[in-house]
VOKEGU-569439 format. One record per residue (C-alpha): residue in three letters; x, y, z. Coordinates in nm, 2 decimals, padded with zeros to 4 digits. Layout:
<recs>
+--------+--------+--------+--------+
| residu |      x |      y |      z |
+--------+--------+--------+--------+
|    ALA |      X |      Y |      Z |
...
+--------+--------+--------+--------+
</recs>
This chain:
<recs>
+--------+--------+--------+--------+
| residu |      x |      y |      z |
+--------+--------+--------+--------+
|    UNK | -01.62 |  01.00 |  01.80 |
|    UNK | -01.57 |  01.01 |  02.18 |
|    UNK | -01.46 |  00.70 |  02.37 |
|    UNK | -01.31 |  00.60 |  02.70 |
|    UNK | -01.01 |  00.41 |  02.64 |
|    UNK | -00.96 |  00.14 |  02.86 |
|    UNK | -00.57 |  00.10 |  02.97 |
|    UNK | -00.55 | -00.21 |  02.83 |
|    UNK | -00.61 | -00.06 |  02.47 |
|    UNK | -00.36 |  00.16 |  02.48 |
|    UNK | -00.05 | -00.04 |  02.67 |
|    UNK |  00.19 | -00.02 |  02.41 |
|    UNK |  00.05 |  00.25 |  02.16 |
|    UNK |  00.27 |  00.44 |  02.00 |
|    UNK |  00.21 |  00.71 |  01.71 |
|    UNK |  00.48 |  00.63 |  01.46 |
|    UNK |  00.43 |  01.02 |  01.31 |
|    UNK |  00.51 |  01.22 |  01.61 |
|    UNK |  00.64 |  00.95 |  01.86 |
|    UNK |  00.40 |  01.01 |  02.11 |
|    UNK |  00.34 |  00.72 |  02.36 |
|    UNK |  00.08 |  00.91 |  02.62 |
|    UNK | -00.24 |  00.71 |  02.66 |
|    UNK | -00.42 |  01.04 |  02.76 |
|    UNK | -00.35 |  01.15 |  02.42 |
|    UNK | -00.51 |  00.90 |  02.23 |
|    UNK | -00.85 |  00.86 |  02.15 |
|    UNK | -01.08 |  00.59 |  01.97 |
|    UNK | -01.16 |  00.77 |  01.62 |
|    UNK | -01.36 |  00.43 |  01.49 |
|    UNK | -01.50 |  00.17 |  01.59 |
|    UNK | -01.55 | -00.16 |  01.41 |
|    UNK | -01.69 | -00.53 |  01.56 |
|    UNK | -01.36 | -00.69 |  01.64 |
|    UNK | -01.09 | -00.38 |  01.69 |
|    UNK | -01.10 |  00.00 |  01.70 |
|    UNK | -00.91 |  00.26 |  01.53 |
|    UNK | -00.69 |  00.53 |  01.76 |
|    UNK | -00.61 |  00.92 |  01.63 |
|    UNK | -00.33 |  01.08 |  01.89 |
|    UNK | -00.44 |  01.41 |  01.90 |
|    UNK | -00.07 |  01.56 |  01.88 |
|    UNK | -00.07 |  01.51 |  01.52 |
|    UNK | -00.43 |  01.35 |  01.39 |
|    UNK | -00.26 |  01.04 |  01.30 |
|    UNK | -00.51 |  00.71 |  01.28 |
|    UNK | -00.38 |  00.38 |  01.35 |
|    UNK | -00.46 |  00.03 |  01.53 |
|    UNK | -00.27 | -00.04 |  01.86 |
|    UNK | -00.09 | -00.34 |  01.94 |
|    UNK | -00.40 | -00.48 |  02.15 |
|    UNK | -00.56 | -00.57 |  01.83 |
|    UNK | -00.24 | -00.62 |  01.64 |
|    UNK | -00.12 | -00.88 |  01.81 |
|    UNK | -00.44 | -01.12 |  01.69 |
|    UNK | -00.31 | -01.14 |  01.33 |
|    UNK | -00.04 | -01.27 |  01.13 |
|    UNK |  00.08 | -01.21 |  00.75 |
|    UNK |  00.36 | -01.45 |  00.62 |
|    UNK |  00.13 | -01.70 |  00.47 |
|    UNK | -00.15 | -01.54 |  00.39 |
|    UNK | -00.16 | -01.67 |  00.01 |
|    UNK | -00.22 | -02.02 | -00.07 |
|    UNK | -00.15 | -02.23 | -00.36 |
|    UNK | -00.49 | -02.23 | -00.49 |
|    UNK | -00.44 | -01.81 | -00.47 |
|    UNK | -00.09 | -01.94 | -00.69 |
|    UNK | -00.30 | -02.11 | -00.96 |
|    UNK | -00.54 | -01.84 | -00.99 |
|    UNK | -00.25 | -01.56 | -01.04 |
|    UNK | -00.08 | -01.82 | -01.27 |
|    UNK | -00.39 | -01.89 | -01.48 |
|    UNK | -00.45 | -01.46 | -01.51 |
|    UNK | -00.29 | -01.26 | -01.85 |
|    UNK |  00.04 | -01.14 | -01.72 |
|    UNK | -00.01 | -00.82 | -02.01 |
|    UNK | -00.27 | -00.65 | -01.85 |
|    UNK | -00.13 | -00.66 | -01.50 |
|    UNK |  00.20 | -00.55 | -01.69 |
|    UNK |  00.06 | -00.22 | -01.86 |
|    UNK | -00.13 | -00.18 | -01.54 |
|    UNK |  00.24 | -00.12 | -01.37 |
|    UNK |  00.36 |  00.02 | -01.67 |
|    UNK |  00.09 |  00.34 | -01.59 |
|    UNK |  00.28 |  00.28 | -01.23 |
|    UNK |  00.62 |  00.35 | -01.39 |
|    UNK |  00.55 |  00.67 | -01.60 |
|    UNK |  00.47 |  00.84 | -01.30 |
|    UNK |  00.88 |  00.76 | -01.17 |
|    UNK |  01.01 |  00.79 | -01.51 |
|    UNK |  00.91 |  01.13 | -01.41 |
|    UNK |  01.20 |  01.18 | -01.16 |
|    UNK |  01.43 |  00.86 | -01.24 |
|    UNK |  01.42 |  00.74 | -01.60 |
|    UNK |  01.68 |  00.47 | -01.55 |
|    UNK |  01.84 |  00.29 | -01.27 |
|    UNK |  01.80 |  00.05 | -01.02 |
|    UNK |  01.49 |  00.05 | -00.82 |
|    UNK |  01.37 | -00.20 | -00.49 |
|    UNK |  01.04 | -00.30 | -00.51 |
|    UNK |  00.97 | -00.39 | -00.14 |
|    UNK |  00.68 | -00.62 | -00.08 |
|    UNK |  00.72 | -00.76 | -00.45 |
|    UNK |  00.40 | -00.96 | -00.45 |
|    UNK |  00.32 | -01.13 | -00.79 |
|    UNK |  00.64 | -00.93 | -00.88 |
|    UNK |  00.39 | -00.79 | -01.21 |
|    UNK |  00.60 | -00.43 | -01.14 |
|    UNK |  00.90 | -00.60 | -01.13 |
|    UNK |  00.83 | -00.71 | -01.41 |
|    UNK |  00.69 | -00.44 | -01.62 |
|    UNK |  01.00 | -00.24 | -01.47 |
|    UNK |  01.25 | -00.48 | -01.59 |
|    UNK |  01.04 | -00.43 | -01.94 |
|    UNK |  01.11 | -00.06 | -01.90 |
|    UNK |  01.52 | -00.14 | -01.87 |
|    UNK |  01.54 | -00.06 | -01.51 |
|    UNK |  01.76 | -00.28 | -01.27 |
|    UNK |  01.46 | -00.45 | -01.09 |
|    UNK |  01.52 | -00.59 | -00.74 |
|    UNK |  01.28 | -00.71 | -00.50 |
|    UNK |  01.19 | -00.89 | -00.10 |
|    UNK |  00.85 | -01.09 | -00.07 |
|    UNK |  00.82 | -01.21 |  00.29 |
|    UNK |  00.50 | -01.41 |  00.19 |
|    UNK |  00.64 | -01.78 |  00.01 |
|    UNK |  00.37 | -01.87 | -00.24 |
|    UNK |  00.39 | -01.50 | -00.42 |
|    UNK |  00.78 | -01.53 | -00.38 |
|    UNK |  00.74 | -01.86 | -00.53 |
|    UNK |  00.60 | -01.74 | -00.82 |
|    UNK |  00.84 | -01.44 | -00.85 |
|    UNK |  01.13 | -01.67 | -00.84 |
|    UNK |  01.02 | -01.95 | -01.06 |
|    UNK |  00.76 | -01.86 | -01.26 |
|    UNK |  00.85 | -01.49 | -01.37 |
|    UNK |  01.24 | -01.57 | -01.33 |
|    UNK |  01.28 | -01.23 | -01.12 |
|    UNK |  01.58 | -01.08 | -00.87 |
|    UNK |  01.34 | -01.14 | -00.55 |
|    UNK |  01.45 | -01.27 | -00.24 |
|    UNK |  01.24 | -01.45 |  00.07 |
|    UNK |  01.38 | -01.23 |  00.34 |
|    UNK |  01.27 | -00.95 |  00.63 |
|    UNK |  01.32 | -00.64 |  00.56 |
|    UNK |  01.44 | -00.54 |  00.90 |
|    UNK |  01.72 | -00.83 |  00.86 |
|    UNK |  01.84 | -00.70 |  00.47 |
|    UNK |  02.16 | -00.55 |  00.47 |
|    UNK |  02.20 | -00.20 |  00.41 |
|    UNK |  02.51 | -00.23 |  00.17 |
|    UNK |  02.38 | -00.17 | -00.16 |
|    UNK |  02.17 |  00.12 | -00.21 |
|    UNK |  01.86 |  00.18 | -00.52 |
|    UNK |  01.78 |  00.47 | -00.66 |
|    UNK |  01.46 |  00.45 | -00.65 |
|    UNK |  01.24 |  00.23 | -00.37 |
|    UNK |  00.88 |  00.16 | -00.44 |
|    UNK |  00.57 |  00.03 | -00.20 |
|    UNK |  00.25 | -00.06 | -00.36 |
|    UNK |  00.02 | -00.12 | -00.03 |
|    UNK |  00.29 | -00.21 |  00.19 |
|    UNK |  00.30 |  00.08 |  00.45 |
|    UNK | -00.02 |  00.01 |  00.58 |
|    UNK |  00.03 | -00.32 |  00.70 |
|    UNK |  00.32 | -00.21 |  00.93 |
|    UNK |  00.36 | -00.16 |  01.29 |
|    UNK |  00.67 | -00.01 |  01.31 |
|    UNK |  00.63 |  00.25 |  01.01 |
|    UNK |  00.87 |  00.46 |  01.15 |
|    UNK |  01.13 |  00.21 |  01.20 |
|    UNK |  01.07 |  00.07 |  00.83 |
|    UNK |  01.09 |  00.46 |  00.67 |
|    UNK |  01.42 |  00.50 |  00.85 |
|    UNK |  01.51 |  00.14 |  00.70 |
|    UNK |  01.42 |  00.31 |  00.34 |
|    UNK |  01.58 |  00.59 |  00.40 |
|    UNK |  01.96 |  00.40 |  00.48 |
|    UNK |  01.89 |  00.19 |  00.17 |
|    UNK |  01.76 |  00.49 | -00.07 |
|    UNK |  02.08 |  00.68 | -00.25 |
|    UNK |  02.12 |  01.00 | -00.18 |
|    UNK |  01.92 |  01.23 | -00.36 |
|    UNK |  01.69 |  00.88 | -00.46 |
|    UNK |  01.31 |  00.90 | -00.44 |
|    UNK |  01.10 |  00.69 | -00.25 |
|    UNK |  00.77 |  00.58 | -00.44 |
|    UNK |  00.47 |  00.45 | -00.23 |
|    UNK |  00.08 |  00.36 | -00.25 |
|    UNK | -00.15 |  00.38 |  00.09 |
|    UNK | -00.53 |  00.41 |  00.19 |
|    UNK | -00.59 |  00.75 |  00.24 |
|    UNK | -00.78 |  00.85 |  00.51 |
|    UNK | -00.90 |  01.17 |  00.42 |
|    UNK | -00.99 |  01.05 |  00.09 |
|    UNK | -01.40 |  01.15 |  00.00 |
|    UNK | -01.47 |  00.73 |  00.01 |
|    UNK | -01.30 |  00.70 |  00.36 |
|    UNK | -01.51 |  01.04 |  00.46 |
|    UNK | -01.83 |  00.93 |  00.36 |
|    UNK | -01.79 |  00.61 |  00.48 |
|    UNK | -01.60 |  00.61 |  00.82 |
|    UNK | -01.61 |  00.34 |  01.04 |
|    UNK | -01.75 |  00.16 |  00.73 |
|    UNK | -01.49 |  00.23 |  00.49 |
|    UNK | -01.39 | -00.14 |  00.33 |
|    UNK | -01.05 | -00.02 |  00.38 |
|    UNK | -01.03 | -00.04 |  00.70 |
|    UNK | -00.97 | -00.37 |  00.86 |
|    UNK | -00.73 | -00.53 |  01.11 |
|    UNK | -00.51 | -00.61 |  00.87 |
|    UNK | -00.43 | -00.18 |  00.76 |
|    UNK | -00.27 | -00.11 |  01.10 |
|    UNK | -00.15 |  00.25 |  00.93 |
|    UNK | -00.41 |  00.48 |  00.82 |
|    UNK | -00.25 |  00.79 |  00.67 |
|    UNK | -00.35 |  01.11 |  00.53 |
|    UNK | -00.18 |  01.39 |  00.30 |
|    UNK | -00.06 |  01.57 |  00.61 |
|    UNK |  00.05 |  01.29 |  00.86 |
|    UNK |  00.27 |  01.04 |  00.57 |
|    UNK |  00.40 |  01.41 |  00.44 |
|    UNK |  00.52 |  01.49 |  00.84 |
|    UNK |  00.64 |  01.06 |  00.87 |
|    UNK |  00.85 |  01.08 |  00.54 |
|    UNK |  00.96 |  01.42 |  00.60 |
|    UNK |  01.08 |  01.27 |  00.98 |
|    UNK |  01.37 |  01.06 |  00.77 |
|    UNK |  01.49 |  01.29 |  00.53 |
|    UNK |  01.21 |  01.28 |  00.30 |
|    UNK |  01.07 |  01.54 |  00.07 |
|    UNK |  00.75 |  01.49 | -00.08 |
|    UNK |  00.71 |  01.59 | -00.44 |
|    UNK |  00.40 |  01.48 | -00.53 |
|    UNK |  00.08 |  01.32 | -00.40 |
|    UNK | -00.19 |  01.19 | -00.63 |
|    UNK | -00.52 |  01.00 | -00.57 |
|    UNK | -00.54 |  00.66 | -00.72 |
|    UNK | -00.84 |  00.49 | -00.80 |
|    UNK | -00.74 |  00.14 | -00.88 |
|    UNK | -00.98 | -00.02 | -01.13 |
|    UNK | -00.91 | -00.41 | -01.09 |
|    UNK | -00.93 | -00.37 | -00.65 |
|    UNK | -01.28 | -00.22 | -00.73 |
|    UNK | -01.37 | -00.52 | -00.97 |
|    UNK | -01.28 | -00.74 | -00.69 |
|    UNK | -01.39 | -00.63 | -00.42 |
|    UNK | -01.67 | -00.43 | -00.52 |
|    UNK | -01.84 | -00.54 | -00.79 |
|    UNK | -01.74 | -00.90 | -00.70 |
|    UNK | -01.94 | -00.89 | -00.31 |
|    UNK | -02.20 | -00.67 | -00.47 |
|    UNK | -02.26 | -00.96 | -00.71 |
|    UNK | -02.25 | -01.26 | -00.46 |
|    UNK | -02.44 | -01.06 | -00.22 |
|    UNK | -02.75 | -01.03 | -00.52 |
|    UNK | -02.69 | -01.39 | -00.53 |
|    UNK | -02.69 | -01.49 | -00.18 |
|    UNK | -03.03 | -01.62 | -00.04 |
|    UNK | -03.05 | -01.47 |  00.23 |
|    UNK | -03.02 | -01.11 |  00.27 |
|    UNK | -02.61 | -01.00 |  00.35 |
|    UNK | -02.47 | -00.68 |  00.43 |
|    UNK | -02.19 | -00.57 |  00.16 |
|    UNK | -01.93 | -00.58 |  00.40 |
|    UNK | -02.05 | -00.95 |  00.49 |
|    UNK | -02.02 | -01.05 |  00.11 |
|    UNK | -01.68 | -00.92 |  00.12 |
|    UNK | -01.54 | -01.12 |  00.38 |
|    UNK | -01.71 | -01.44 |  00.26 |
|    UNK | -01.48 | -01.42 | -00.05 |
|    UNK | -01.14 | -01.60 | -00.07 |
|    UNK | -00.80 | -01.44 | -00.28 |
|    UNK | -00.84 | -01.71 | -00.52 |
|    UNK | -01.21 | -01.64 | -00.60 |
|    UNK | -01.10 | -01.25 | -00.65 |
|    UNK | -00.83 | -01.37 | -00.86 |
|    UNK | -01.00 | -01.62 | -01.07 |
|    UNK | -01.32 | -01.33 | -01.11 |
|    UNK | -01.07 | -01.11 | -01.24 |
|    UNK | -00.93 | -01.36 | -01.48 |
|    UNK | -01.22 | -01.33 | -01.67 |
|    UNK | -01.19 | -00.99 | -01.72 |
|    UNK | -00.89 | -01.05 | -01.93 |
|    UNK | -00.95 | -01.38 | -02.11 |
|    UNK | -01.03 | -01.21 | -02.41 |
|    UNK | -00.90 | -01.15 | -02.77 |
|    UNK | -00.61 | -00.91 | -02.79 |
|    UNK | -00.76 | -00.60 | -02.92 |
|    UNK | -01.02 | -00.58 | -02.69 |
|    UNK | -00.80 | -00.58 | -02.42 |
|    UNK | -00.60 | -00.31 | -02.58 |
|    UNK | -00.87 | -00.13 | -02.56 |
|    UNK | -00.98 | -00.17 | -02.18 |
|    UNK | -00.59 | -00.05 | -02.12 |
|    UNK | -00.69 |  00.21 | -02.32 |
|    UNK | -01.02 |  00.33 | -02.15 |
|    UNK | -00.87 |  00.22 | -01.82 |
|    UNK | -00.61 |  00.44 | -01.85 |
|    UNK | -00.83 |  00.73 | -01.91 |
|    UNK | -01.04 |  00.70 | -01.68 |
|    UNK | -00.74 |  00.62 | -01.40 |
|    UNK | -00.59 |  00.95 | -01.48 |
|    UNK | -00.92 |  01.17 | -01.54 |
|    UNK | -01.01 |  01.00 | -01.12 |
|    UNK | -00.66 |  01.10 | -01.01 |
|    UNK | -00.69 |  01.46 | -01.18 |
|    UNK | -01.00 |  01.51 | -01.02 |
|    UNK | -00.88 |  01.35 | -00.64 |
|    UNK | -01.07 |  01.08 | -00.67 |
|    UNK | -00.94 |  00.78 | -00.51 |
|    UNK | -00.95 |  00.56 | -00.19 |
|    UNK | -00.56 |  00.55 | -00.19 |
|    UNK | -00.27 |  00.79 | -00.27 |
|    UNK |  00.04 |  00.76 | -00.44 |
|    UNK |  00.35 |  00.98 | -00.30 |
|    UNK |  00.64 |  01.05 | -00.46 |
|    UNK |  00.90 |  01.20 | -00.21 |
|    UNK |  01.31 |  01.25 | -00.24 |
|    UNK |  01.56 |  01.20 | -00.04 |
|    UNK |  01.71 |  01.55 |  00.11 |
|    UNK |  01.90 |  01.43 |  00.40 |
+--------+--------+--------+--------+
</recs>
């Protein structure tokens, strides 16, 4: 797609893959109702720019109703959900300490911790760290990442949809990269843009929104990581099963419902965290061996996706080199 930029949509742009800052080479790749999506043609890199950007804000994004839903869930299936999560690193590291940066629910943290690894974490939002701190009991602090101290370092730092949501991306790899021991591995989780579901659906892709500022693909995170130090040793599509029971299945459901006739997208937006949460709850309120055997099945099916690149996200594996 082919668009005039206006100046104003570009004052401040800046490709955090190649560093290029030249409004002439930029150039609207998407375009959505409220905000549009900029490649720089240097290095094919997607993103939002700071024009749209500067409409949104993240720290408390989670209310306490979102708290109760996530409280009421079964913590063992979202722990051998991680646990899948962790064979993957026990690939590289099979011990040691490992930073889970943007900790969330802290269910990894947890599920590492399980595994005997020294679990750390940061959650920047309060109700998630809340429920970190006092409900799980877990090493998290409430703190920027920009203003953590870079004294003790992890062997291993992991980012399960945290990239995407960040402005500076080459400021915060940098960041990982003083943190990250040498010869440590750096484990993340993004949309991926060249993905078959981002392909076929473009503009219309229901990962895109203003809140995914960062829209990688298998070429431009490789040349970002790579930028710091990093090596990438794997990349693998991931395909995750309980984001596409809840918000999938979820708006295809309400939209069936609804009265009046709503687009899928529309469905999706009309639904709140703690209506996902609670809809996946009931997934897992049920007797123990049947859940077993949805890990089971799950797990099959997760890998057989992932062998066959079949995924709306991707999970990299890169080491430190440098």
């Amino acid at each position: 797609m082919q668009t005039t930029i206006s100046t104003e949509i570009t004052e401040g742009a800046k490709c955090c893959v190649c560093g290029n800052t030249n409004p002439s080479e930029f150039k609207i790749k998407f375009k959505r109702e409220n905000f549009d999506v900029l490649e720089c043609t240097k290095c094919s890199f997607n993103f939002i720019p700071p024009f749209y950007r500067n409409q949104i804000k993240y720290h408390q994004y989670k209310n306490s109703d979102v708290t109760q839903a996530v409280r009421s869930g079964n913590n063992w299936v979202k722990i051998q959900r991680h646990k899948l999560r962790f064979k993957l690193i026990q690939k590289y590291v099979k011990s040691g300490s490992v930073f889970d940066l943007g900790a969330g629910w802290g269910h990894f943290m947890l599920a590492g911790k399980e595994l005997g690894y020294d679990v750390y974490g940061i959650e920047i939002s309060e109700q998630p760290y809340l429920y970190c701190k006092n409900d799980l009991q877990l090493p998290v602090d409430h703190i920027d990442f920009f203003e953590m101290s870079n004294d003790r370092k992890f062997d291993v730092i992991t980012m399960w949809d945290v990239l995407e949501h960040i402005d500076k991306a080459d400021t915060f790899i940098n960041k990982c990269a003083q943190v990250n021991k040498p010869g440590g591995y750096l484990v993340l989780q993004v949309p991926q843009i060249d993905s078959y579901f981002a392909k076929k659906h473009k503009e219309k892709w229901k990962m895109m929104g203003l809140d995914h500022v960062n829209y990688f693909s298998k070429k431009t995170i490789t040349q970002l990581l790579s930028n710091y130090g990093y090596e990438v040793q794997t990349i693998k599509s991931s395909f995750e099963l309980k984001l596409f029971i809840m918000y999938t299945i979820l708006p295809f459901i309400k939209r069936l419902k609804a009265k009046k006739k709503v687009s899928q997208m529309e469905a999706n937006y009309q639904i709140g965290q703690a209506e996902r949460q609670n809809y996946f709850n009931k997934f897992t309120a049920r007797p123990i061996w049947q859940l077993k055997l949805f890990v089971f099945f799950h797990n099959i099916i997760y890998n057989l996706l992932s062998f066959l690149n079949i995924g709306e996200e991707m999970i990299v594996v890169a080491k430190k080199v440098k």
